[in-house]
C-alpha positions as CSV (number, residue, x, y, z in Angstrom):
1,X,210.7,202.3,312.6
2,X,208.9,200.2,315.4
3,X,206.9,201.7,317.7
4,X,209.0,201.1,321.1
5,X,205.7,200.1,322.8
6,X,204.1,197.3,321.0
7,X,207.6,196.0,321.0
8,X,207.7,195.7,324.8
9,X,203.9,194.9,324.9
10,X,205.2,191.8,322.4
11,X,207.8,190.7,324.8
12,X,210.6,191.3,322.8
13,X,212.6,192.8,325.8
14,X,213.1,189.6,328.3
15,X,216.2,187.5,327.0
16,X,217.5,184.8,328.9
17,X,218.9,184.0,332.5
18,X,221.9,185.9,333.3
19,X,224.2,183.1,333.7
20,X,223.2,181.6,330.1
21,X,224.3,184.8,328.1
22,X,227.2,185.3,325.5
23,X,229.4,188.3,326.3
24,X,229.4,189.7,322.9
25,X,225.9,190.3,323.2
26,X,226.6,192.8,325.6
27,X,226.3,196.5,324.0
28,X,222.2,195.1,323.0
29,X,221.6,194.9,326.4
30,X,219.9,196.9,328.9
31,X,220.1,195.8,332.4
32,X,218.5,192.6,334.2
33,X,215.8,191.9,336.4
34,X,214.8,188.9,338.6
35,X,217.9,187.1,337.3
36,X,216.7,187.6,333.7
37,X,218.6,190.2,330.9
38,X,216.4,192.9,329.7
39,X,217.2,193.7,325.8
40,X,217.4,197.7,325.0
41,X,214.2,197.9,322.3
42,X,215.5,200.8,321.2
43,X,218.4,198.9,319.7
44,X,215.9,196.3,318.5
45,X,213.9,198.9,316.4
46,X,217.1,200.6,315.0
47,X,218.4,197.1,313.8
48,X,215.0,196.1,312.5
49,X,214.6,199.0,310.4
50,X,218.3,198.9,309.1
51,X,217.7,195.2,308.2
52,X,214.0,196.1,306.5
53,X,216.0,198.5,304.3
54,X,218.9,196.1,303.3
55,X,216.1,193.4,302.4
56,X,214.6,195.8,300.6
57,X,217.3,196.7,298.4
58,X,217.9,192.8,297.8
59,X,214.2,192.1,296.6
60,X,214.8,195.2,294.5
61,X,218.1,193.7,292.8
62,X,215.4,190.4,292.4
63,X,217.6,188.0,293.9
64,X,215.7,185.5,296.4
65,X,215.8,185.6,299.9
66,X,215.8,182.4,302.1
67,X,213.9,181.8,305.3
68,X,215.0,179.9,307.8
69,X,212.9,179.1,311.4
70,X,212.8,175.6,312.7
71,X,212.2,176.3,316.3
72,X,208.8,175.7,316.9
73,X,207.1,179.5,317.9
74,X,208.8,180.6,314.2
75,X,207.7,177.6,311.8
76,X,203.9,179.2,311.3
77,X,205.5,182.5,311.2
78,X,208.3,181.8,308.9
79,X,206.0,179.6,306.7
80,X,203.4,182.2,306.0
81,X,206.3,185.3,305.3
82,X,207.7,182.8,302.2
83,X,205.0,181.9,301.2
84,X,203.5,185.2,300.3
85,X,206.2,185.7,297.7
86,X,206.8,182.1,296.7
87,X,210.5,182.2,298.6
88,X,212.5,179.1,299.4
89,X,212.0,178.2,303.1
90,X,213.3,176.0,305.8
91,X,211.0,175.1,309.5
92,X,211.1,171.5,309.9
93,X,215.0,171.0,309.9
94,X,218.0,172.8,307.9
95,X,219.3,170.0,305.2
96,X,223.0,169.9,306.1
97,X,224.4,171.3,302.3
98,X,221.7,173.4,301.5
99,X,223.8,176.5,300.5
100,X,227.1,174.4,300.5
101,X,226.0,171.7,298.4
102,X,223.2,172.6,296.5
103,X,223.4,170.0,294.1
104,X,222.7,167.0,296.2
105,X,220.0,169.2,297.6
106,X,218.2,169.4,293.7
107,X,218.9,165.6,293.6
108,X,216.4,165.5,297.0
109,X,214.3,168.0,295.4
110,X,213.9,166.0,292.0
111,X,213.1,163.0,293.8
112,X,210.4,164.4,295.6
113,X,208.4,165.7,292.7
114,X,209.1,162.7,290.8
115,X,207.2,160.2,293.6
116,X,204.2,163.1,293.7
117,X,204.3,162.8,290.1
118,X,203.7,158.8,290.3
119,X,201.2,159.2,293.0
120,X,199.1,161.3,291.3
121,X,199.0,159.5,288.0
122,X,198.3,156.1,289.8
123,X,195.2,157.9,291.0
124,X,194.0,158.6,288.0
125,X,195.4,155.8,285.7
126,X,194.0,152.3,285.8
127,X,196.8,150.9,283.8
128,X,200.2,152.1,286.4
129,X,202.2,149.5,287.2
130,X,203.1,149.8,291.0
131,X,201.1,147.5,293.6
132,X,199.0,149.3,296.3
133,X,201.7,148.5,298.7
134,X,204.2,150.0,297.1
135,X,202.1,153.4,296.5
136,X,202.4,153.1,300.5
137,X,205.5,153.6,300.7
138,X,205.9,156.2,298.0
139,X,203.8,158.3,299.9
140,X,206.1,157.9,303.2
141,X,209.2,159.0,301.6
142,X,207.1,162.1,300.2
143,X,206.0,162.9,303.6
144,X,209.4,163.0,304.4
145,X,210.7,164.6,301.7
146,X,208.0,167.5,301.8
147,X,208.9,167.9,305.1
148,X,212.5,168.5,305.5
149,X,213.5,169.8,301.2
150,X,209.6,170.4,300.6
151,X,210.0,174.3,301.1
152,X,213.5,174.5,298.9
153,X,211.6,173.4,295.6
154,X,212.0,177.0,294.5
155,X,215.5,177.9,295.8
156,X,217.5,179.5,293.2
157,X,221.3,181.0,292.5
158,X,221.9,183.5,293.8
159,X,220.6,183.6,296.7
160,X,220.3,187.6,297.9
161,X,219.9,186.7,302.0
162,X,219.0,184.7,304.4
163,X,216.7,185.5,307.1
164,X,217.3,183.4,310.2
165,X,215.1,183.0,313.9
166,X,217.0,181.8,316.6
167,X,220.8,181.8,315.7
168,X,222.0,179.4,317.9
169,X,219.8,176.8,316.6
170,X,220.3,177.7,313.4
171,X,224.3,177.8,313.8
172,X,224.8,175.4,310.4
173,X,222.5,177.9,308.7
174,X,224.6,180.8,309.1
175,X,228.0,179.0,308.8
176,X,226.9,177.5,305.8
177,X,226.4,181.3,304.5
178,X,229.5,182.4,305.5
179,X,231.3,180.0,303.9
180,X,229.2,181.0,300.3
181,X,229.5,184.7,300.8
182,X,225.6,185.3,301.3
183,X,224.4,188.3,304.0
184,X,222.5,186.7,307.1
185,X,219.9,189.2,308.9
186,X,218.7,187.1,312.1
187,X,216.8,187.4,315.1
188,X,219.7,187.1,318.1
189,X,218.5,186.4,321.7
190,X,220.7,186.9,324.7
191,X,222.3,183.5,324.7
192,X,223.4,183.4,321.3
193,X,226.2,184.6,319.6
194,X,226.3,187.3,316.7
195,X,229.8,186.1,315.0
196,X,228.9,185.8,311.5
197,X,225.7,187.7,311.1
198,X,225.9,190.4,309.2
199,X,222.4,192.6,310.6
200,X,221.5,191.3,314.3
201,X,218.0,192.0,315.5
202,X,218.5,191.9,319.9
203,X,215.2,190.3,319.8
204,X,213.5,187.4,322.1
205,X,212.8,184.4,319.9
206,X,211.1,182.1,322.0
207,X,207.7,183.5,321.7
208,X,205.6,183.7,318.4
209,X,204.3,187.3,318.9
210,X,208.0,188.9,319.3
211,X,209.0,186.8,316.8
212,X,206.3,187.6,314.8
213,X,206.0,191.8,314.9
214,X,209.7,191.6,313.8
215,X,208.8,189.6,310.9
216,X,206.1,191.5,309.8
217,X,208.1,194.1,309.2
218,X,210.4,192.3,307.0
219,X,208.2,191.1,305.3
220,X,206.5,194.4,304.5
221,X,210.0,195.8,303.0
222,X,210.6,193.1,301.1
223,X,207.1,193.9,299.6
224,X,208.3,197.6,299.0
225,X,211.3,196.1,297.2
226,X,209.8,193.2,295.1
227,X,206.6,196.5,293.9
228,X,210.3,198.7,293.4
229,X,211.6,195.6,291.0
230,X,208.7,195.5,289.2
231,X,208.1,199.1,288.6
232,X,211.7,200.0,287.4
233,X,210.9,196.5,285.1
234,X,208.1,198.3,283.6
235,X,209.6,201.3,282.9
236,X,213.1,199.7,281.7
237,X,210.2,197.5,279.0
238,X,208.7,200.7,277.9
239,X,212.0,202.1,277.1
240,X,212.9,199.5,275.1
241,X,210.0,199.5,273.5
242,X,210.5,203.1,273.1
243,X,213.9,202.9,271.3
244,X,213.3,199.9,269.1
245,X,210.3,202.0,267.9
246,X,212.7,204.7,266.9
247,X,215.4,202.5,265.5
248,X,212.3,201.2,263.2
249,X,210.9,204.5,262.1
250,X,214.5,205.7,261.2
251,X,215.3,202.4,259.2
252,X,212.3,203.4,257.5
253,X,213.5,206.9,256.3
254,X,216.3,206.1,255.9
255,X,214.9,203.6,253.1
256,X,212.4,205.8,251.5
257,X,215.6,208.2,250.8
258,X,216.8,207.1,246.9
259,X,220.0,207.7,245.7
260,X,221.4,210.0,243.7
261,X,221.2,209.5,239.9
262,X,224.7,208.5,238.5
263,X,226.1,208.7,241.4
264,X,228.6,205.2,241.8
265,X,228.3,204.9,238.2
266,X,231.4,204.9,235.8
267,X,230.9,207.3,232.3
268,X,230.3,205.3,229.2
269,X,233.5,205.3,227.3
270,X,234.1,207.6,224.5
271,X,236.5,205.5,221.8
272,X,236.3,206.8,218.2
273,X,234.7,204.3,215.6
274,X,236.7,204.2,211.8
275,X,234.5,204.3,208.9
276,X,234.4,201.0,208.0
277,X,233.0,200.1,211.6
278,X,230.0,202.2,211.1
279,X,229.2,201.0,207.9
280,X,229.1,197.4,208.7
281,X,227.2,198.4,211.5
282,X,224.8,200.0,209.3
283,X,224.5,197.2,207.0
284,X,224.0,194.9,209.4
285,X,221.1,197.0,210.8
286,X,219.4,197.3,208.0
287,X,219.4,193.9,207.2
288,X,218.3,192.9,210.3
289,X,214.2,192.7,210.8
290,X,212.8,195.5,212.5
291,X,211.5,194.8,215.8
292,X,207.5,193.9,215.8
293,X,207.8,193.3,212.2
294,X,206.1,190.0,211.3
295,X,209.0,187.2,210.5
296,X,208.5,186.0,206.8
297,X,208.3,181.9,206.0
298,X,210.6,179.8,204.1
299,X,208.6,180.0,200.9
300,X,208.0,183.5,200.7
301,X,211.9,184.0,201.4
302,X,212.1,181.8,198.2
303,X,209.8,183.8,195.6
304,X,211.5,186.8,196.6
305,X,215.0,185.5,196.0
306,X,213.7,183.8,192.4
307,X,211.9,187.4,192.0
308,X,215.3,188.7,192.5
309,X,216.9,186.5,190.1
310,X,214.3,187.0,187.3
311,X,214.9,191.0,187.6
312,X,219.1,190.4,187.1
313,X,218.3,188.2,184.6
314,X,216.6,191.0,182.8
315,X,219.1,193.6,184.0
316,X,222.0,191.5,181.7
317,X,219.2,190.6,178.6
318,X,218.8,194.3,178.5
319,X,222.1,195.1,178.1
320,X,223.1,192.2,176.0
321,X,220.3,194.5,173.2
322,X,221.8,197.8,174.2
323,X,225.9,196.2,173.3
324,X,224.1,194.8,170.3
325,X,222.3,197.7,168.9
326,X,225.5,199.8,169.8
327,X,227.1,197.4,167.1
């Protein structure tokens, strides 16, 4: 929480002159000296440390967080909190649409980086085809551009909640949140109504320093909560990494296991072969060249077939003699 006294030594006690307050700010104030409402700090810290831990939670979630200041005394301060985490941002002026609309918005957006684009290249390429005096006035609409969508370049859905200085001036701001459903945590002075804010910090916002201690401390627990987001992302990677490892080492068991012999596998049939089966079968084997045997040419199958005719030939002269002598 705050320390009560560099909250008063910042200022953020003095509001605004009696007759120029809003009633429902009533319960965040004090009393009133020389015409002038005194805010209760103690409220302020309260408030500021319940919003610290709501923007916490939301940078934890990841989701971005808008800042919005255009008042003069918050632009530097509001500037320099986005920036840190490279958070969409709004101090010139708040582009009517920006929440409601945000597709006309991106058409700004585009545009913008597209002229800075063709700026850049006709410095360094001799051959672009825009005259000088056209250049000119690409660099004017930049200007204005950069000024009023130039911090909204890296505004993305969804948008976790937006941070807002001054609420009255900021009144389109916080409609414009309503309407999309998004929290609004905002600095409130005493002439300024809270309808519509969802955390309000009693704080004077027409000084930089009160302004400023109140947004240090935001910015701090959105830092807690962005270190949060990244730690629980590292642990959530190493899990992953953890498990797949597993699921890979058990795939491989499960792999090296081989299957049981026979098992799936239908028995051979057992029919019975007849006796004239098996001896064709063995006829035909043995007539059939043994495997590795070297096959025999055409010619030498010829002089063993004439070889075989010669010794039949014989076979019946013989026994032609035997009938004869038998005679």
């Amino acid at each position: 929480m705050l320390d009560l006294k560099k909250l008063v030594e910042a200022g953020v006690q003095f509001g605004h002159q009696t007759w120029r307050w809003s009633p429902n700010m009533r319960q965040y104030i004090w009393g009133k000296k020389d015409g002038v409402h005194l805010i209760d700090v103690s409220k302020t810290a309260l408030q500021a440390q319940k919003a610290a831990e709501f923007l916490e939670s939301v940078a934890a979630e990841g989701k971005q967080i808008l800042w919005v200041g255009t008042k003069r005394p918050a632009q530097e301060v509001i500037k320099t909190a986005a920036e840190r985490f490279k958070a969409p941002h709004a101090t010139h002026r708040w582009v009517g649409g920006t929440l409601t609309n945000f597709s006309q918005v991106k058409k700004s957006v585009a545009k913008l980086l597209h002229l800075e684009e063709v700026i850049a290249n006709a410095a360094t390429d001799e051959r672009q085809m825009y005259t000088k005096k056209e250049l000119g006035v690409f660099q004017k609409v930049v200007a204005r551009l950069r000024s009023s969508v130039g911090g909204l370049i890296n505004l993305r859905w969804p948008v976790g909640a937006v941070v807002v200085v001054d609420a009255k001036k900021e009144a389109t701001a916080i409609k414009e949140a309503a309407v999309m459903g998004v929290p609004v945590v905002a600095l409130v002075d005493t002439n300024s109504s809270p309808d519509g804010i969802s955390i309000v910090i009693p704080a004077n916002d027409d000084i930089e320093r009160s302004i400023r201690i109140i947004i240090d401390e935001l910015v701090e627990a959105v830092a807690r909560g962005k270190e949060r987001a990244k730690e629980e992302h590292a642990e959530e990677s190493l899990e992953n990494k953890s498990a797949a490892m597993a699921v890979g080492e058990s795939e491989e068991e499960g792999g090296s296991l081989r299957r049981p012999a026979g098992r799936g596998r239908r028995a051979p049939s057992t029919r019975r072969v007849s006796s004239g089966e098996q001896e064709k079968a063995e006829r035909k084997a043995s007539s059939a060249p043994k495997k590795g045997a070297p096959q025999k040419t055409v010619a030498e199958k010829a002089v063993v077939r004439s070889k075989a005719v010669e010794q039949n030939a014989e076979v019946v002269v013989e026994e032609k003699v035997v009938a004869a002598d038998a005679e």
